[in-house]
TIBA-522785 format. One record per residue (C-alpha): residue number from 1; chain; x, y, z. Coordinates in pm, 1 decimal, padded with zeros to 6 digits, m for minus. Example, Ala and Ser with C-alpha at 12.3 -4.5 7.8 and 13.67 -1.06 7.14 Angstrom:
2
  resi  chain        px        py        pz
     1      A   01230.0  m00450.0   00780.0
     2      A   01367.0  m00106.0   00714.0
***
This chain:
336
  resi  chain        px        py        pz
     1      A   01479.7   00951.0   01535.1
     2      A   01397.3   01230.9   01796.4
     3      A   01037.9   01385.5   01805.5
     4      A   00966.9   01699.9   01629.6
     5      A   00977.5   02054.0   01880.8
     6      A   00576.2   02111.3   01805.8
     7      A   00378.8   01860.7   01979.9
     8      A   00073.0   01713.3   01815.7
     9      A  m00266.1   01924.3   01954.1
    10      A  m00628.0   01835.3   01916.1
    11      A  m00814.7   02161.0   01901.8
    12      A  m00824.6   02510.9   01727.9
    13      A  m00583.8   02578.0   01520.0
    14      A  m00448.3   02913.7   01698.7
    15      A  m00487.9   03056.4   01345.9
    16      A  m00267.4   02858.9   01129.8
    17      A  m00479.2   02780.9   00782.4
    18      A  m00577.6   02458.5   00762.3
    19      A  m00515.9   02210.9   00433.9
    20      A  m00646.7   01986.5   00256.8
    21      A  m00506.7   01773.3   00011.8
    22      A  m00840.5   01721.6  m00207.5
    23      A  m01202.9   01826.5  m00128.3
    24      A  m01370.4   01679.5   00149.7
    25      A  m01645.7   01536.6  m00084.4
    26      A  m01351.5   01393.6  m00283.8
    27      A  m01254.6   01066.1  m00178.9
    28      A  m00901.3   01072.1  m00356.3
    29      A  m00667.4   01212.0  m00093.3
    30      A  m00377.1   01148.0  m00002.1
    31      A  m00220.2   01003.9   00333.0
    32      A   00093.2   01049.5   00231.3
    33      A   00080.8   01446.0   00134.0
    34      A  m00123.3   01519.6   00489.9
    35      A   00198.0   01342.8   00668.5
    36      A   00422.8   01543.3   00495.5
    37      A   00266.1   01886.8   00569.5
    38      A   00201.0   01793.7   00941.0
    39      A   00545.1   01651.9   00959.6
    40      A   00682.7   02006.2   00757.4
    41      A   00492.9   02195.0   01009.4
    42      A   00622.1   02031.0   01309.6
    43      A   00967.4   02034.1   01243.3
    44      A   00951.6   02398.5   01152.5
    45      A   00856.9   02480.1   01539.2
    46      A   00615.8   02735.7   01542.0
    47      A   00489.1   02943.2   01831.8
    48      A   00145.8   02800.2   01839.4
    49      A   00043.1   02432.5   01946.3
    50      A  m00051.0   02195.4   01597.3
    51      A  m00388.1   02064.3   01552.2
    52      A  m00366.6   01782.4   01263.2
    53      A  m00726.1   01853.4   01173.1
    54      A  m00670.9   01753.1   00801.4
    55      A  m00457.7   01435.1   00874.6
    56      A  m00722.4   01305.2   01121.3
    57      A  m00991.3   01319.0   00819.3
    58      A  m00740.6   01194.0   00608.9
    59      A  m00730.8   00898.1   00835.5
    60      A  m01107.4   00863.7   00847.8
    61      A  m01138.7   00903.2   00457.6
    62      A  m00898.0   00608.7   00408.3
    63      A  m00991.2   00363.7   00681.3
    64      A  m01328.4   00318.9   00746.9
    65      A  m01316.7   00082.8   01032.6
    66      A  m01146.0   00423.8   01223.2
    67      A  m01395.3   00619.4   01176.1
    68      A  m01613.7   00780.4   01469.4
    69      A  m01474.5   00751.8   01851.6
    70      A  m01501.8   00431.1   01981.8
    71      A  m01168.7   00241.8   02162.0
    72      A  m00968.5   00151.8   01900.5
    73      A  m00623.8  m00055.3   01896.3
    74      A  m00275.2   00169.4   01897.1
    75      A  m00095.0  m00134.2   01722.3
    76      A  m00364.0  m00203.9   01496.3
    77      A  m00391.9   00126.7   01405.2
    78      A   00034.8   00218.7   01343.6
    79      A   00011.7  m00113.9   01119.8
    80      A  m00305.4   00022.9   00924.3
    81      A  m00123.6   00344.0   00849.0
    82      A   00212.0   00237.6   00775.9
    83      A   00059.9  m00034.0   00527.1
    84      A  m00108.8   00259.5   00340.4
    85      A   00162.8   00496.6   00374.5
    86      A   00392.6   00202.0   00223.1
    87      A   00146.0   00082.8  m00068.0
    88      A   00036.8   00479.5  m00153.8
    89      A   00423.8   00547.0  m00181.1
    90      A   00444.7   00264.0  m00436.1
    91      A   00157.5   00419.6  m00578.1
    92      A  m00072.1   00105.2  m00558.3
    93      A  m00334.8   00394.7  m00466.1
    94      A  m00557.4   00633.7  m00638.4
    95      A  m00364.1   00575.1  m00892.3
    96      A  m00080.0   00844.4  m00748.9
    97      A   00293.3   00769.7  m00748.3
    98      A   00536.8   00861.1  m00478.1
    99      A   00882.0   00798.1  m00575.9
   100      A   01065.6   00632.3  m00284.3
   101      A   01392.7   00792.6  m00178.1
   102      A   01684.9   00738.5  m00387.9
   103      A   01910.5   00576.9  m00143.0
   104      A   01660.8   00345.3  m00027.6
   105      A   01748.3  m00072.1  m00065.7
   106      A   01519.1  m00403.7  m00085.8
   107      A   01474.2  m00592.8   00186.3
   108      A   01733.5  m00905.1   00147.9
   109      A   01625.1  m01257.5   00143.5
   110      A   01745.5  m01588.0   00017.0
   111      A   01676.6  m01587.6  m00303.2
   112      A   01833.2  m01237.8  m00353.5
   113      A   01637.7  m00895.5  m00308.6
   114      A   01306.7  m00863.1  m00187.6
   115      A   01065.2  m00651.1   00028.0
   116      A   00763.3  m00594.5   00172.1
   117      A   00432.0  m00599.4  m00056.9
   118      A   00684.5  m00448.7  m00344.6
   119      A   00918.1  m00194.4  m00410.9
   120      A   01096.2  m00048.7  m00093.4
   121      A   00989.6   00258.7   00038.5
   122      A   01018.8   00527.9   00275.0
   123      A   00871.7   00288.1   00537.3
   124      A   01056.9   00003.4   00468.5
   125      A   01353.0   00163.1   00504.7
   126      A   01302.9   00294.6   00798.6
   127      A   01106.3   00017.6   00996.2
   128      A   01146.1  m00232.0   00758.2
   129      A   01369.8  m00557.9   00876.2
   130      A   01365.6  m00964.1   00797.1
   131      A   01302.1  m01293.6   01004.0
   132      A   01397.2  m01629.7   00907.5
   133      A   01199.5  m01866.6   01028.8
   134      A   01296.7  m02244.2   01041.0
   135      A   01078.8  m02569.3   01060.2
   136      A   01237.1  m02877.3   01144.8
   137      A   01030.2  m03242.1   01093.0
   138      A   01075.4  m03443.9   01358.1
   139      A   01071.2  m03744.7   01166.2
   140      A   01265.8  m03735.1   00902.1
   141      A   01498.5  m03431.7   00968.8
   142      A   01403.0  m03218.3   00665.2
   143      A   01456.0  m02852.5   00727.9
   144      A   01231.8  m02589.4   00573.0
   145      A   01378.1  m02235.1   00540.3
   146      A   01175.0  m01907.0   00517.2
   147      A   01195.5  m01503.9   00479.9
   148      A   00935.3  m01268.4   00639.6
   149      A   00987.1  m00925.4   00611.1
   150      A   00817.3  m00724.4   00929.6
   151      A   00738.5  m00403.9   01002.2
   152      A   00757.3  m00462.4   01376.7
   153      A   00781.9  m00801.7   01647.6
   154      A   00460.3  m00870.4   01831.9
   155      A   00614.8  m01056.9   02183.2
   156      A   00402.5  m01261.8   02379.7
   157      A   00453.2  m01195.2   02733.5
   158      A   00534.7  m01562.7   02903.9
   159      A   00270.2  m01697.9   03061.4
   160      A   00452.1  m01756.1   03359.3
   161      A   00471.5  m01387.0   03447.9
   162      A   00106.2  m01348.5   03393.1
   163      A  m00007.8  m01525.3   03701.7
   164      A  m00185.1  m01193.5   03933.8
   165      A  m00082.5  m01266.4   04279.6
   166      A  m00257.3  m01194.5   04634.4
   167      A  m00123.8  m00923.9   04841.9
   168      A   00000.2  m01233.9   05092.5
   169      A   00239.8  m01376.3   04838.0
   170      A   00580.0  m01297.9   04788.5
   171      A   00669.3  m01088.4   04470.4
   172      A   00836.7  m01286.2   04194.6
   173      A   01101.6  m01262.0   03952.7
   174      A   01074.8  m00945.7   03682.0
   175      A   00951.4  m01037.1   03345.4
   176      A   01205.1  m00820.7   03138.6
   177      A   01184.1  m00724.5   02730.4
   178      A   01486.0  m01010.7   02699.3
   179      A   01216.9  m01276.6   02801.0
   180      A   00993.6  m01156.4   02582.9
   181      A   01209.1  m01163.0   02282.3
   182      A   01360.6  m01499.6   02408.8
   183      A   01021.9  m01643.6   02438.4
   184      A   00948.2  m01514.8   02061.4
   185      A   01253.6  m01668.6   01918.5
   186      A   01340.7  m01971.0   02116.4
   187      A   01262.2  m02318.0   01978.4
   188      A   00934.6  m02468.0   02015.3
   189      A   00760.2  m02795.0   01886.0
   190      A   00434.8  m02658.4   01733.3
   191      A   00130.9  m02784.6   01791.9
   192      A  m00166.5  m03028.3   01636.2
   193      A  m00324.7  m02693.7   01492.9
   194      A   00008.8  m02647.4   01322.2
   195      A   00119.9  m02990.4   01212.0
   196      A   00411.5  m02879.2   00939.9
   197      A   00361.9  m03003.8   00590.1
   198      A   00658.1  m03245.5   00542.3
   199      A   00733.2  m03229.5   00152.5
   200      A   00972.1  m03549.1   00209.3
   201      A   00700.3  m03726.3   00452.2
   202      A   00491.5  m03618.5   00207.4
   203      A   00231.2  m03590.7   00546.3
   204      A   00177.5  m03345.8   00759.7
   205      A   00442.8  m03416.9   01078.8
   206      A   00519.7  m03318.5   01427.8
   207      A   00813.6  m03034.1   01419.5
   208      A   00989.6  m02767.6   01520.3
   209      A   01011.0  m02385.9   01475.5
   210      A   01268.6  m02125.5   01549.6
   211      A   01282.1  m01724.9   01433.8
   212      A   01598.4  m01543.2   01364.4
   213      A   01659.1  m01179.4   01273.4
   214      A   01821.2  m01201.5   00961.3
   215      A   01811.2  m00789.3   00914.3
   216      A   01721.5  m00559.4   01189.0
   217      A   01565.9  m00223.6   01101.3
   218      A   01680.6   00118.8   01185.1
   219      A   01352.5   00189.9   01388.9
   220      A   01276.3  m00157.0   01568.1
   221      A   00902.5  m00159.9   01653.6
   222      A   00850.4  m00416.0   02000.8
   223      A   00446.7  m00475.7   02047.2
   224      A   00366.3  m00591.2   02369.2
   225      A   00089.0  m00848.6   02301.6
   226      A  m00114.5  m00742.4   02646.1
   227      A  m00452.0  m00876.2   02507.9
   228      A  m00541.0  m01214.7   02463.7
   229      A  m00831.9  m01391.1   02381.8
   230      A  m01042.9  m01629.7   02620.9
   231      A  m01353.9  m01896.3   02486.4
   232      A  m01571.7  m01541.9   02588.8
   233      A  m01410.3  m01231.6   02607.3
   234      A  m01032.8  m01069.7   02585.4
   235      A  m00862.6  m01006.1   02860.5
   236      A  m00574.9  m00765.5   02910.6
   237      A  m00220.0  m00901.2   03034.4
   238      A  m00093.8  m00674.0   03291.7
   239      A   00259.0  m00787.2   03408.9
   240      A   00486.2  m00495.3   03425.3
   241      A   00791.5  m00565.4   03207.4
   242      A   01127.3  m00415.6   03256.4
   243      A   01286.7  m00268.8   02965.0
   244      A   01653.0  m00091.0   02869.5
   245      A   01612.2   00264.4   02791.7
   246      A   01960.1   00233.6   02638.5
   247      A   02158.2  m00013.1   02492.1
   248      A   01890.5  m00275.4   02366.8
   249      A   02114.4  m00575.9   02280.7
   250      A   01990.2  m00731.0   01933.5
   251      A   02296.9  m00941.9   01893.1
   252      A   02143.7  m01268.6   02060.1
   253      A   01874.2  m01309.3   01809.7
   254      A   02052.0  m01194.4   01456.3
   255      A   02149.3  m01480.2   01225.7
   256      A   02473.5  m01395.4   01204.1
   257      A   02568.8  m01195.9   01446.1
   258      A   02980.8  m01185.5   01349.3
   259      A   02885.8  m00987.1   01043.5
   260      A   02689.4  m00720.7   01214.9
   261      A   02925.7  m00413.9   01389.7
   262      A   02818.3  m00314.2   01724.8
   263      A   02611.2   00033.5   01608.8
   264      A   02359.9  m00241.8   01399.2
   265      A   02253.1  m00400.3   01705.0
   266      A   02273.0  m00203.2   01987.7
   267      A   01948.2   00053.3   02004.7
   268      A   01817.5   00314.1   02215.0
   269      A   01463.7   00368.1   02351.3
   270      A   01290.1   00664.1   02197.4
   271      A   00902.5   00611.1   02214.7
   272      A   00697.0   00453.2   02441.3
   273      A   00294.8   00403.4   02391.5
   274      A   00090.3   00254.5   02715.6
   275      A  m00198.1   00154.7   02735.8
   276      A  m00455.6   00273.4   03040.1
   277      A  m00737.9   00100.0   03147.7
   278      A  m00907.0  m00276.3   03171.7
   279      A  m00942.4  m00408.4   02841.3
   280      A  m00965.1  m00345.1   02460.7
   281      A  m01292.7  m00196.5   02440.6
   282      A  m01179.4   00057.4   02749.0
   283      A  m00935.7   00273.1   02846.3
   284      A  m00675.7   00557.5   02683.2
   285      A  m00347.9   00575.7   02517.6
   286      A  m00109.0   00807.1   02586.1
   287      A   00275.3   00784.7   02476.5
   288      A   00619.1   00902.9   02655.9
   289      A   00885.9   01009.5   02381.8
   290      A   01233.7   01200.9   02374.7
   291      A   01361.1   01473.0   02227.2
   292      A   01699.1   01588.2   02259.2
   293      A   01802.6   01399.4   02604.4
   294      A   01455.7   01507.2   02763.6
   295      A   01186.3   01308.0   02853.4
   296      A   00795.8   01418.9   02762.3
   297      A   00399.4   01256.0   02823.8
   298      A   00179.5   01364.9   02560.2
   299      A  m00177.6   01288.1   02712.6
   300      A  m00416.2   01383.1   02421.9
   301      A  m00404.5   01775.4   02399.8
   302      A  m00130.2   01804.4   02718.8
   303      A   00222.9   01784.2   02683.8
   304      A   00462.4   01753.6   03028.9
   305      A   00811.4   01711.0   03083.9
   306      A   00905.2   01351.7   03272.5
   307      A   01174.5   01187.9   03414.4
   308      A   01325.3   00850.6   03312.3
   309      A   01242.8   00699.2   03609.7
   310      A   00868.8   00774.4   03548.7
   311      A   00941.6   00644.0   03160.1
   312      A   01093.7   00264.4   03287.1
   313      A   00788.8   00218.8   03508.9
   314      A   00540.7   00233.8   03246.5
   315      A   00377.7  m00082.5   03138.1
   316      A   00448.0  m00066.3   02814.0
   317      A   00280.9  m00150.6   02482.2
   318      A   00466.5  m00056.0   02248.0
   319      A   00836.9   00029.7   02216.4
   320      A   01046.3   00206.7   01931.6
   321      A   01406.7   00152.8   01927.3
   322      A   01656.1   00318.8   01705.5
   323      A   01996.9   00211.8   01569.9
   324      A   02312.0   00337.5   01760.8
   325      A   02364.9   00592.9   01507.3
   326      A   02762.1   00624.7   01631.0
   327      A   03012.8   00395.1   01585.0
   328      A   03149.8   00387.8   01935.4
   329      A   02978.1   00140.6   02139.1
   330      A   02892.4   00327.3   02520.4
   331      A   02828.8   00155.7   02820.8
   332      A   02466.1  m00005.0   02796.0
   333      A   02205.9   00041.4   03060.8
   334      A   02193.2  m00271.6   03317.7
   335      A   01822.7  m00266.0   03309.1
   336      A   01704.4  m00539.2   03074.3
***
């Protein structure tokens, strides 16, 4: 997945006509129609910078809690929008029906075919992927098996990298994307909070949990979780972490990795979304993405060409991955 040649443009619309998909006292429109003509328009490379003017109310009309210009959450908002996107597509709203592609499969899970809120669509098959998450009771043994489909991971950034340090100490060891998704599927003993529900104790018991990918998507979505809560405000996590801009090795976390050829869990960095500032309620977003082997920072209503070595030392907030679409399997970057 490569970006379209037009970039996105707040502004005038250098004379293109602008659409909209209903009335603007009509609160029946569709998010799904305004992504399709902005996406139509951008891939069709015109000679005049884009302004999605009627996507942007779209996004107001739908979701409230977006509305006016305050700080608002990047993550939050991509999981707003793809949850409507997915759930208008099913037609689950206004009563409108989007047929999903034909191609397009369910989600698998144990007990046979499955997916996300429903019938697979669009977004599912593109972002769409499965965890299997596994309790153990201490006491007794019992395991307890379970599917989650997910759009994207969030990764917790150990706490042992969080630690700021004075200018007087000596620098310590990289936190890298591999200990964040080590940290999110390595096995822990959960908590009194989270005491697990023993169906042969019939109790609730001390136990274990453990995440495996069972199905990785063709778009793998990595959120950064860079603010955490404290008993009176949340505070933003700001340890740089090292990521591969090619050759993102899944095979370490899948289920079963023997069954899976090398193109299915190797993936290559596309998107990048950082977050600047001090906190939540503060700051800006901009985003680095690529486009046939070149770099580019979109910074609200300014687009510039980059280098990869400006792209690797972004602290990063979000990251989109996409399946090795060869079958060869090419050396790997060594940064992890």
């Amino acid at each position: 997945m490569e970006l379209p040649a037009v970039a996105l443009r707040s502004g005038k619309t250098a004379g293109r006509r602008m659409y909209h998909t209903r009335s603007q006292g009509d609160t029946s429109v569709s998010l799904v129609e305004e992504l399709r003509k902005t996406l139509c328009y951008l891939w069709q490379g015109g000679p005049t910078a884009f302004s999605p003017d009627s996507l942007f109310y779209v996004v107001w009309k739908i979701m409230p809690s977006f509305r006016g210009y305050q700080q608002q959450d990047a993550h939050e908002f991509m999981r707003y929008l793809l949850d409507h996107l997915h759930r208008e597509l099913q037609g689950g709203l206004n009563g409108a029906k989007h047929p999903a592609l034909p191609d397009e499969g369910k989600l698998p899970t144990a007990g046979g075919k499955c997916c996300i809120n429903g019938s697979s669509t669009v977004v599912t098959s593109i972002f769409g992927g499965v965890l299997q998450n596994e309790v153990n009771c201490l006491i007794c043994g019992t395991e307890s098996r379970k599917f989650d489909p997910f759009l994207d991971l969030s990764l917790d950034i150990p706490s042992q990298f969080r630690h700021k340090r004075t200018k007087d100490q000596e620098p310590g060891p990289t936190c890298t994307l591999r200990d964040c998704l080590c940290s999110f599927t390595d096995l822990e003993e959960l908590d009194q909070a989270e005491l697990y529900m023993c169906h042969r104790c019939k109790k609730r018991q001390k136990s274990t949990k453990k995440f495996w990918v069972q199905k990785l998507p063709k778009v793998l979505c990595l959120h950064l979780k860079r603010f955490h809560w404290t008993s009176y405000l949340r505070n933003k996590v700001t340890t740089y972490v090292e990521f591969p801009l090619r050759g993102l090795d899944m095979r370490g976390y899948l289920l079963q990795p023997e069954e899976a050829l090398p193109d299915q869990w190797l993936y290559d960095l596309v998107a990048v979304v950082v977050h600047h500032g001090s906190g939540v309620g503060s700051g800006h977003y901009t985003a680095y993405g690529k486009r046939e082997g070149r770099w580019y920072h979109f910074n609200d209503s300014t687009v510039t060409l980059t280098e990869e070595e400006t792209v690797v030392k972004a602290k990063a907030y979000i990251l989109f991955y996409t399946e090795r679409s060869d079958k060869t399997t090419p050396e790997t970057d060594n940064r992890r």
